[in-house]
Structures are given as structure tokens and as C-alpha cells.
Kinemage of the C-alpha trace (Angstrom):
@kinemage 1
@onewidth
@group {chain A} dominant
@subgroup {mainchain}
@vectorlist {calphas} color= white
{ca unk a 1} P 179.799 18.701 102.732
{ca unk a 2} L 179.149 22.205 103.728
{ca unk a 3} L 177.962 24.782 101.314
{ca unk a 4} L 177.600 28.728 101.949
{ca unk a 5} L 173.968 28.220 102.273
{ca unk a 6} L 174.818 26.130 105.704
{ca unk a 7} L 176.536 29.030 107.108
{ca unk a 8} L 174.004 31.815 107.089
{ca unk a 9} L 172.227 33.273 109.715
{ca unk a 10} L 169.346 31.303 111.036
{ca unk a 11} L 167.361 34.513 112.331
{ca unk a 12} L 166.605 38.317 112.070
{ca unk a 13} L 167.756 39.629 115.565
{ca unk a 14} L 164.884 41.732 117.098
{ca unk a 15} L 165.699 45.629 117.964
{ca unk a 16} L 169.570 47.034 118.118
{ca unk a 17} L 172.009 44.202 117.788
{ca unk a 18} L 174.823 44.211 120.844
{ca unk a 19} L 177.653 44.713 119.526
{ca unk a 20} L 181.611 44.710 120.951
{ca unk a 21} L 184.541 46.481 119.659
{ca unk a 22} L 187.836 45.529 120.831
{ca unk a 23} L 190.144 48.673 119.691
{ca unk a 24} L 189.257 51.994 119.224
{ca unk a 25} L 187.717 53.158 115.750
{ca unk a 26} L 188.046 56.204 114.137
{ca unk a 27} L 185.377 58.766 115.679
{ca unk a 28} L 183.276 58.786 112.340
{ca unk a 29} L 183.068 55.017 112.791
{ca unk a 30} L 181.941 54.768 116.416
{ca unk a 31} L 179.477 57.286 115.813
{ca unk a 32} L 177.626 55.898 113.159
{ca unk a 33} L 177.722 52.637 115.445
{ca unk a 34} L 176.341 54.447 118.697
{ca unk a 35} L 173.596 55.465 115.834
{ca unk a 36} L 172.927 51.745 114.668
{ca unk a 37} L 173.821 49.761 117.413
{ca unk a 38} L 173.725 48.489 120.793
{ca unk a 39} L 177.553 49.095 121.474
{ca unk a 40} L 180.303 48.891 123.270
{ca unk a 41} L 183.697 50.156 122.498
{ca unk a 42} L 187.046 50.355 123.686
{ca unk a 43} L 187.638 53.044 126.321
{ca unk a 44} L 191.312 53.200 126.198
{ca unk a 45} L 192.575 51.338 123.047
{ca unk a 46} L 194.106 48.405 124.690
{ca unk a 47} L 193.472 44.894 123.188
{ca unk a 48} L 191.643 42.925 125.106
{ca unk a 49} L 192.128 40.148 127.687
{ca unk a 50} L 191.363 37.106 127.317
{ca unk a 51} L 188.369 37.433 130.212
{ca unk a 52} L 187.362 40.195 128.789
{ca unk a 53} L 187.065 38.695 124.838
{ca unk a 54} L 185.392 35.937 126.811
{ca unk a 55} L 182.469 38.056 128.420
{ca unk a 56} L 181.960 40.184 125.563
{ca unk a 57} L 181.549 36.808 123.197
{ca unk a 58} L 179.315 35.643 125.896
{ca unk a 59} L 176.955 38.867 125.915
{ca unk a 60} L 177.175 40.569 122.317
{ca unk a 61} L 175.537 39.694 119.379
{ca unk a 62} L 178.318 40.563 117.330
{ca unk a 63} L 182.319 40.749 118.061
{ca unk a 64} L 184.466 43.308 116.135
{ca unk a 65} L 188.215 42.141 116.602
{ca unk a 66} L 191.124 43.165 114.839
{ca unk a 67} L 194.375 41.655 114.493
{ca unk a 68} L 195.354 42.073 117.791
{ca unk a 69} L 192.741 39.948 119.017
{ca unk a 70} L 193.081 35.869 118.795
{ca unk a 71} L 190.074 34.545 118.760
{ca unk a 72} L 190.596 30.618 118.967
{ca unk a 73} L 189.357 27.841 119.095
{ca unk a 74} L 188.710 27.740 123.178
{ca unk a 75} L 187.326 31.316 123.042
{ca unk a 76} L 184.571 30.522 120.768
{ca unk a 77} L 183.756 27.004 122.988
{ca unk a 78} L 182.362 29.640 125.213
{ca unk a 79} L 180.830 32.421 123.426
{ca unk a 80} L 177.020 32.586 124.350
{ca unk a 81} L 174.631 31.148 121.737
{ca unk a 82} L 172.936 34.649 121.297
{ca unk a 83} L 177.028 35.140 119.102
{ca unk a 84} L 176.015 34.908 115.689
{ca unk a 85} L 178.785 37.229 113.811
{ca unk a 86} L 182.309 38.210 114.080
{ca unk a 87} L 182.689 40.524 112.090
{ca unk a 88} L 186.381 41.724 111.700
{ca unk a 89} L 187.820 44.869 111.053
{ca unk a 90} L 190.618 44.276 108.849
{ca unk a 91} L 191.092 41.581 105.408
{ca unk a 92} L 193.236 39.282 107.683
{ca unk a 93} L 191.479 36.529 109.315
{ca unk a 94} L 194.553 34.650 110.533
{ca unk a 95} L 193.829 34.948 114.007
{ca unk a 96} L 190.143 33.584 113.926
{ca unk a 97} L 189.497 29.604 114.167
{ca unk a 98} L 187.254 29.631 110.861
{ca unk a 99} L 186.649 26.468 111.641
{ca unk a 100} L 185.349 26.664 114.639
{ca unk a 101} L 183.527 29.766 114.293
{ca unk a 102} L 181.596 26.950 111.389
{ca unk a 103} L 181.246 24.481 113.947
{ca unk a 104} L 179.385 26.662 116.209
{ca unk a 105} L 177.554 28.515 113.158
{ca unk a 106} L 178.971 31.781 113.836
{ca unk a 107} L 179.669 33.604 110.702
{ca unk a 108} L 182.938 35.334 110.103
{ca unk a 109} L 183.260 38.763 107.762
{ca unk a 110} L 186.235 40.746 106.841
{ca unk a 111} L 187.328 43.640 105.504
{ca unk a 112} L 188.683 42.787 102.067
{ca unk a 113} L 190.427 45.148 99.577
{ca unk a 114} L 190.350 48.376 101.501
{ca unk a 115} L 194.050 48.445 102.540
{ca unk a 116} L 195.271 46.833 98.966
{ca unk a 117} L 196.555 50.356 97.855
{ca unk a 118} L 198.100 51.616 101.370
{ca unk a 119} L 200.032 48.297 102.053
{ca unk a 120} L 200.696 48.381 98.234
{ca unk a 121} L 202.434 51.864 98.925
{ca unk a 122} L 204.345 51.282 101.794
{ca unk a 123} L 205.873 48.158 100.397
{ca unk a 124} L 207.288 50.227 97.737
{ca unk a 125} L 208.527 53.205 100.203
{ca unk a 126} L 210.468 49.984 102.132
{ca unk a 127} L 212.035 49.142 98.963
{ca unk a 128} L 213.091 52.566 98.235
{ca unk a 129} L 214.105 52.973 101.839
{ca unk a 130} L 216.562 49.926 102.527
{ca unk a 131} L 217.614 49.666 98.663
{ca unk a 132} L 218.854 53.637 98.846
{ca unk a 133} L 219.720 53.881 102.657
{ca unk a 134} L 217.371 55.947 103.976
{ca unk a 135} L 217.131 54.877 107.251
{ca unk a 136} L 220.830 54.542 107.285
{ca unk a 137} L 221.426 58.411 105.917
{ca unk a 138} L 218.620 59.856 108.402
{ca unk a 139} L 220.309 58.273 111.943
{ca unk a 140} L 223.645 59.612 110.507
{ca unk a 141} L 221.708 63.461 110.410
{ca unk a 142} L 219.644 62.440 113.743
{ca unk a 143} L 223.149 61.716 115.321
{ca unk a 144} L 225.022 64.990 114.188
{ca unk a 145} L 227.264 62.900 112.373
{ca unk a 146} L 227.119 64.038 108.608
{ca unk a 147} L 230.097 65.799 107.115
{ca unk a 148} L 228.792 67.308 103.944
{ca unk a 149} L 228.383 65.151 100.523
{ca unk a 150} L 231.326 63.051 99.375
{ca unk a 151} L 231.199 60.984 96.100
{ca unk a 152} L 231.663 57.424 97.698
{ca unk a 153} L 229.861 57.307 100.860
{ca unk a 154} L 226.042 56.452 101.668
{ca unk a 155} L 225.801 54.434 98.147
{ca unk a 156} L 222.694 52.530 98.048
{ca unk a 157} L 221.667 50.927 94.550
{ca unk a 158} L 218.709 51.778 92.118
{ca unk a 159} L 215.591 49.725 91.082
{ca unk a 160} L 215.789 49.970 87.379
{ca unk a 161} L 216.868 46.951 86.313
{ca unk a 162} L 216.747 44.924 89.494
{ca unk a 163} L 214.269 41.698 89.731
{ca unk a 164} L 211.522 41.935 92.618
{ca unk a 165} L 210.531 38.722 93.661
{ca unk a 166} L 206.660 38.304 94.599
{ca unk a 167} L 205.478 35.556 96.918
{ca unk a 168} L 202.097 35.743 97.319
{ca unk a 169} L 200.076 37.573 93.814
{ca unk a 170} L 196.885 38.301 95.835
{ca unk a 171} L 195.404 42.284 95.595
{ca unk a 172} L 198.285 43.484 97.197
{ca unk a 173} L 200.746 41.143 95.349
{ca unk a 174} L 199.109 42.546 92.084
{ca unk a 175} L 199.329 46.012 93.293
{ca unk a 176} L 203.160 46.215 94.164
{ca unk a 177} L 203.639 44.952 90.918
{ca unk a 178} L 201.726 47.149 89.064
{ca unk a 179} L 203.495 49.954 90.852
{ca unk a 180} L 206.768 48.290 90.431
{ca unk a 181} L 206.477 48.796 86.776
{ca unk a 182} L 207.253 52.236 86.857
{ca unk a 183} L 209.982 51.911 88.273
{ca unk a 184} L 211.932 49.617 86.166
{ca unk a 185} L 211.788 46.838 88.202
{ca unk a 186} L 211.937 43.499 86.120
{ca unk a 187} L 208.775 41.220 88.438
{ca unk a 188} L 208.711 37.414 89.084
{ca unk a 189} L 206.337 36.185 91.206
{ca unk a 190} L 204.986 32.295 93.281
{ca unk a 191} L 201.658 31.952 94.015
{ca unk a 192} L 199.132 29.163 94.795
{ca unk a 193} L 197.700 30.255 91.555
{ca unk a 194} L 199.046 31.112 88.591
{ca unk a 195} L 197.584 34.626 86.930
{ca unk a 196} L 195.943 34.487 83.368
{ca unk a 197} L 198.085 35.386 80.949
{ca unk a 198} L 196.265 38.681 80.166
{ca unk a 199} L 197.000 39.620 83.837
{ca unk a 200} L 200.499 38.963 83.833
{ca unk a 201} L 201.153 40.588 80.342
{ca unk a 202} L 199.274 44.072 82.539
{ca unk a 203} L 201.493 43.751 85.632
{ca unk a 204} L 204.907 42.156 83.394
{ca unk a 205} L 205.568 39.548 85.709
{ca unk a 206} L 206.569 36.038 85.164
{ca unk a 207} L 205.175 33.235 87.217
{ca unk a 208} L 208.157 31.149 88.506
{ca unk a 209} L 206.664 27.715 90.372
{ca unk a 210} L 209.754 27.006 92.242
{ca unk a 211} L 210.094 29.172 95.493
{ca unk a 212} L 213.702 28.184 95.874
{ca unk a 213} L 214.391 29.377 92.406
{ca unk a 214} L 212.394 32.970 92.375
{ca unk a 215} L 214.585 33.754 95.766
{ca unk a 216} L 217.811 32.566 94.528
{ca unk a 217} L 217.113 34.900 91.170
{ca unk a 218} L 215.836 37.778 93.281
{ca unk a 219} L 217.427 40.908 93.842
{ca unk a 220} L 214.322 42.381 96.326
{ca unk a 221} L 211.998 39.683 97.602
{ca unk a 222} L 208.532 40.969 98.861
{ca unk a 223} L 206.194 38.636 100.787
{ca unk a 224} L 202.579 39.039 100.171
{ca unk a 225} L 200.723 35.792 101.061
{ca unk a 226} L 198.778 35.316 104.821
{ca unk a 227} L 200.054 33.237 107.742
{ca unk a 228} L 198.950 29.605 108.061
{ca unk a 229} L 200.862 26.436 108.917
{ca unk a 230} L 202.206 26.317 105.373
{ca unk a 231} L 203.678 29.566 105.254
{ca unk a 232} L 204.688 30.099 108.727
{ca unk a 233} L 208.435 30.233 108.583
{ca unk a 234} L 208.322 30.322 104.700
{ca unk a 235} L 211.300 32.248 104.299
{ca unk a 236} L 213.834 30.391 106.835
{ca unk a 237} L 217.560 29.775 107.257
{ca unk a 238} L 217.775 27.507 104.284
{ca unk a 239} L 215.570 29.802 102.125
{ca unk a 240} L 217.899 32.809 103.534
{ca unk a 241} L 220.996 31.205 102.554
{ca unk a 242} L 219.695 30.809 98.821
{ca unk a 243} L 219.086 34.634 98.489
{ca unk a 244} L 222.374 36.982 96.764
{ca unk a 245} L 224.509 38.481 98.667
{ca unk a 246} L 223.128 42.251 98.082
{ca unk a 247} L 219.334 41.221 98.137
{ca unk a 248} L 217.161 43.021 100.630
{ca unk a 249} L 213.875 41.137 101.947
{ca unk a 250} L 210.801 43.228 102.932
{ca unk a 251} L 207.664 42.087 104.639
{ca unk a 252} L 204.514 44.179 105.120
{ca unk a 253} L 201.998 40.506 105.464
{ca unk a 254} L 202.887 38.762 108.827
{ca unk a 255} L 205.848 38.239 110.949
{ca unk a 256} L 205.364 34.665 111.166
{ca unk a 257} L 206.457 34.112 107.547
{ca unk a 258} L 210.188 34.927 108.178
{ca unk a 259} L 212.398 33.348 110.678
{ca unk a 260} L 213.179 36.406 112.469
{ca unk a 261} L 216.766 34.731 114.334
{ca unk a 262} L 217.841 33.602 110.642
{ca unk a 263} L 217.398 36.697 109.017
{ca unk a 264} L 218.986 38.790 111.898
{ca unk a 265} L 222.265 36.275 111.789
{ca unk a 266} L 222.485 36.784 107.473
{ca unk a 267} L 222.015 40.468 108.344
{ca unk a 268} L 224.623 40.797 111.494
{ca unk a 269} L 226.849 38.569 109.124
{ca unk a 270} L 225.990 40.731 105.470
{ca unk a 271} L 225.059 37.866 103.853
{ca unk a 272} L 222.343 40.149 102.823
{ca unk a 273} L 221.899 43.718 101.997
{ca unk a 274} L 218.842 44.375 104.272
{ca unk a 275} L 215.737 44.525 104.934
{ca unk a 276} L 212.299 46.518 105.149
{ca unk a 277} L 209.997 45.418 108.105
{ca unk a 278} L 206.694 46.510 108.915
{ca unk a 279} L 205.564 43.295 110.480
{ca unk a 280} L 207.580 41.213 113.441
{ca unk a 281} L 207.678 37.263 114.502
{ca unk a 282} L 207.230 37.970 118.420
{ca unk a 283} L 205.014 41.890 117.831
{ca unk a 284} L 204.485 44.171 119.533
{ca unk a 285} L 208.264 43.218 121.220
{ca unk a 286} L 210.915 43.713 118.554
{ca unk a 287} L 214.532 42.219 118.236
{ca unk a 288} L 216.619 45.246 119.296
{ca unk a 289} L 219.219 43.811 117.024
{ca unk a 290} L 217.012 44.690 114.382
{ca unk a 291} L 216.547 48.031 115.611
{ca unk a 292} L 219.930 48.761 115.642
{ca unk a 293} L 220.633 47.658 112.352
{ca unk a 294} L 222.248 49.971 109.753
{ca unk a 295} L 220.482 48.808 106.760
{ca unk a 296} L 217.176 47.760 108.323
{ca unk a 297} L 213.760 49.871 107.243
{ca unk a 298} L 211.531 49.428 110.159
{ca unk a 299} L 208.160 50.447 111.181
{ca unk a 300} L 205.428 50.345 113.738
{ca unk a 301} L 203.313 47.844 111.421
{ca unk a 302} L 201.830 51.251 109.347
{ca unk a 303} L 200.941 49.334 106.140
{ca unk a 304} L 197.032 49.910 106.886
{ca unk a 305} L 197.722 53.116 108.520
{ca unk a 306} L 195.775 55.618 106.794
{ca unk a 307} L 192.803 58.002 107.197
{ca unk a 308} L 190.892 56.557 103.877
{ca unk a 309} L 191.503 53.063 105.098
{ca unk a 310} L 190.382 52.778 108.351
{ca unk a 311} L 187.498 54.591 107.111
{ca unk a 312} L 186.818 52.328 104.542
{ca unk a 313} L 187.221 49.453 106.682
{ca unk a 314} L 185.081 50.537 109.269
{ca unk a 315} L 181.964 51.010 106.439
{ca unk a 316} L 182.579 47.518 105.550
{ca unk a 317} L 182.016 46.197 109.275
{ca unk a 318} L 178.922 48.488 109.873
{ca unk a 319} L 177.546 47.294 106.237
{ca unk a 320} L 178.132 43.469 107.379
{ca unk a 321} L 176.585 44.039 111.142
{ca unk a 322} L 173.354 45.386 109.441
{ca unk a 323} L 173.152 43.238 106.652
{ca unk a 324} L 173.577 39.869 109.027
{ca unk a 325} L 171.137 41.604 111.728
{ca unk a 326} L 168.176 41.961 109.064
{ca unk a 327} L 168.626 38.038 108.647
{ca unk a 328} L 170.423 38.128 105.628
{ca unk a 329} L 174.128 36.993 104.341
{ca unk a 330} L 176.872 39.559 104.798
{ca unk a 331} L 178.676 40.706 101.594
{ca unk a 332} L 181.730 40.245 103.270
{ca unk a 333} L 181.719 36.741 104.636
{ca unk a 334} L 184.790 34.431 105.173
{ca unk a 335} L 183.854 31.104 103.563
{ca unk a 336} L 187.822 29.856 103.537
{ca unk a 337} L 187.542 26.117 105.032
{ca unk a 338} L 184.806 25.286 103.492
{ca unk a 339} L 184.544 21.551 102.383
């Protein structure tokens, strides 16, 4: 069995820890770093290659990836033994072999809870956007194809009284559904875990432990939960065929929970209403069919995308590069896997 206590650091590293950065940080962030650290950062915001990942894991002290980095299994076979901390920027650890990283007793940290209320926000603009046409109304004016305000074209359909389906009632689940109170939206949500009561009397939301059920009885289905083996393809043909005619499905967690070609054929074929994407199966390349969609909110995976974030974010990974280099347990560590 392996507690928490197995997985701390085993030493106090001696003078400036080496430390690599994959992307490019916001300038406040990399300065503070140049302060602290030994580092190196990313020149021209490209993510690395795979030699590249591998040199840097066999040199640094510490690794700062992001989501654009995987760091698997065979990467971390040949990280140096001077590697003693990834510490990622970002709550997502999806593309990191926890298990692994364990084997080798290189602790993993995240970033948790800093983008809760900016993917929280952009969920609901993608609701608002594909339920009322936005995208729709805005290529018509980009076009030069608007003719002035009639009473029966560029209907879309209000919240208040619709039923959001949740899947997923982690921070950010909790947060869209907090928000989606005010806007009349009637919340049901599937979860690993079922809320306490007191929780789900705050956000109004009713646990519903059949999947199959909350997406047949959802009007706007919102997916909130992380990408894994169990969940990758969660919402596929089958599960698409079960949702109502009108419903619109947005996705600000990972592109690997939705079967992209299934949802493109149910919208091509308006078995659907639409969708809201900020997240892709096959990113950065996107389905052009999707693109060209009339009813489909897309975006440039912006969810995290703000000043306060980032910011935030980046305090989190300096906090947990000091805290393991003074020998001690980060606040942020990943224990997930542990048996």
C-alpha cells in the first residue's frame, strides 16, 4: 500500500533548483521565477518536442508542463534521477502518467481551483451563445447579409425553464450550476459522487444516477468531468441518439469525452440543436465541418483564458517549486492513484 507519506521528497535540493517551463508564462510569472530559480523558459511559445521534454526531464530539477505537453509513461523512464517534481501549470493532470511519475518517486502538483470561475463563465456564455444564435446572427452581419429585423427569423430559445444536464459536479460542475440558477434553468446533474443534500438544496440540482436518463431528460447537457479511459468517448453515438431533438451539447473539459464524428453527423442531420465547443477530439486541428456549422459556438479552447487566472495559476506553481525545494510536501500535490 502506498500512503502520501511514501511520496514526498526524500531531500532539500542545495542552492537554486533547475527548473523547465514548456510554454510561455505571463511576464509577472517568469520574472518572479528568474528571481527564485534556476530557469529556463520557452523562447517562442511552442510546445515542446518530444527530444526536447526528454533533455529538459533529464537536466531540471523540476518540469513545468501544461496541457499541451504529454508526459507519459516512456518520457519519465528517462528523466534523470536529479527529477524530483513536475509541477504543472494548470488543474488537469490528464496528460501525466501519475503512476509512473509514483513509480519513479517524482511528485506531481497542480493547479487546482484557479480557473473554476473562468471555465464556469464561459460555459454559460456557450449556452447563451448556441441556445440564442449568436454565432449564427454575427456570420450573417460578418457576411453583409442582414436585412433589418423581421419577427420570425434568427429565433433561438430562452433558458428559463429549460433543464441543464451536469455530468461531472466537481468545482466547475458546482459553479455552472450555481450560476445557472439565475437564470431559470431547472439543474440535474451525474457524478461519481453524489452531493450532500445541503449542497444540492444551495445549487437546486437533482442528482440523477443514470447517465442515459439525465441526457434523454436534458434540454442543454454540459460536460464537466476529466478524461480517463472511463470517460473517453462518454457522450457517443448511442448516448447522442438518446438526447431531444432541440438539445444543444457544450463542452469546455476535454475533447476526448465526445465522439466528435457522431456529434458532427446528429448536427449535419439536426438531430440536435447545436452545440458550444471550446475543447476538440483531434486539437489543435478542428473538423471544418464544425466550423462551418450554423448553430455551432466555437472557440480557441479560452475557458482558462484570463489575466487573473493565469496569474493565479502561475503563484500556485512557484508556491509548489519552493515548498518541494526546501524538502517539504507541496500544497498542491496530485495523490490520484494512490492505493
Amino acid at each position: 500500500m502506498t500512503s502520501s507519506a511514501d511520496y514526498r521528497p526524500t531531500r532539500r535540493v542545495e542552492g537554486s533548483p533547475r527548473v523547465t517551463v514548456t510554454r510561455k508564462l505571463l511576464p509577472e510569472t517568469e520574472a518572479r521565477m528568474r528571481e527564485l530559480f534556476d530557469v529556463t523558459l520557452s523562447a517562442d511559445d511552442r510546445p515542446m518536442s518530444r527530444d526536447a521534454l526528454i533533455s529538459a526531464m533529464q537536466t531540471a530539477h523540476v518540469l513545468v508542463p501544461t496541457v499541451t505537453d504529454v508526459i507519459g509513461a516512456d518520457l519519465i523512464a528517462q528523466a534523470g534521477p536529479q527529477l524530483g517534481l513536475i509541477a504543472n501549470f494548470g488543474a488537469g493532470t490528464d496528460h501525466i502518467a501519475l503512476a509512473a511519475a509514483r513509480a519513479r518517486k517524482i511528485i506531481v502538483t497542480n493547479t487546482p481551483g484557479v480557473f473554476t470561475d473562468d471555465t464556469a463563465d464561459m460555459t454559460i456564455a456557450l449556452i447563451i451563445s448556441v441556445a440564442r444564435r449568436l454565432n449564427h446572427g454575427g456570420r450573417i452581419l460578418r457576411a453583409g447579409k442582414w436585412e433589418g429585423w423581421a419577427p420570425s427569423t434568427m429565433l433561438g430559445h430562452r433558458l428559463s425553464g429549460k433543464v441543464l444536464g451536469i455530468i461531472g459536479m466537481g468545482r466547475i460542475g458546482q459553479a455552472v450550476a450555481w450560476r445557472a440558477r439565475a437564470f431559470g434553468l431547472t439543474v440535474i446533474y451525474h457524478s461519481r459522487h453524489r452531493l450532500p443534500q445541503s449542497q444540492e438544496t444551495m445549487f437546486g440540482a437533482q442528482f440523477e444516477p443514470d447517465l442515459d436518463t439525465l441526457v434523454s431528460q436534458s434540454d442543454i447537457l454540459s460536460l464537466h468531468c476529466p478524461a480517463s479511459p472511463e470517460t473517453q468517448h462518454i457522450i457517443d453515438a448511442r448516448r447522442i441518439a438518446l438526447m431531444k431533438p432541440g438539445a444543444y451539447l457544450v463542452n469546455t473539459a476535454r475533447g476526448q469525452l465526445v465522439e466528435e464524428e457522431a456529434l458532427i453527423a446528429a448536427l449535419v442531420e439536426g438531430r440536435i440543436g447545436g452545440a458550444g465547443l471550446d475543447v476538440f477530439e483531434h486539437e489543435p486541428q478542428v473538423d471544418p465541418r464544425l466550423i462551418a456549422h450554423h448553430n455551432v459556438a466555437i472557440l480557441p479552447r479560452m475557458g482558462s483564458a484570463t489575466f487573473e487566472g493565469r496569474q493565479a495559476s502561475g503563484d500556485k506553481v512557484i508556491a509548489n517549486v519552493r515548498v518541494w525545494a526546501d524538502g517539504h510536501r507541496p500544497p498542491d500535490q496530485v495523490l490520484e492513484g494512490l492505493v
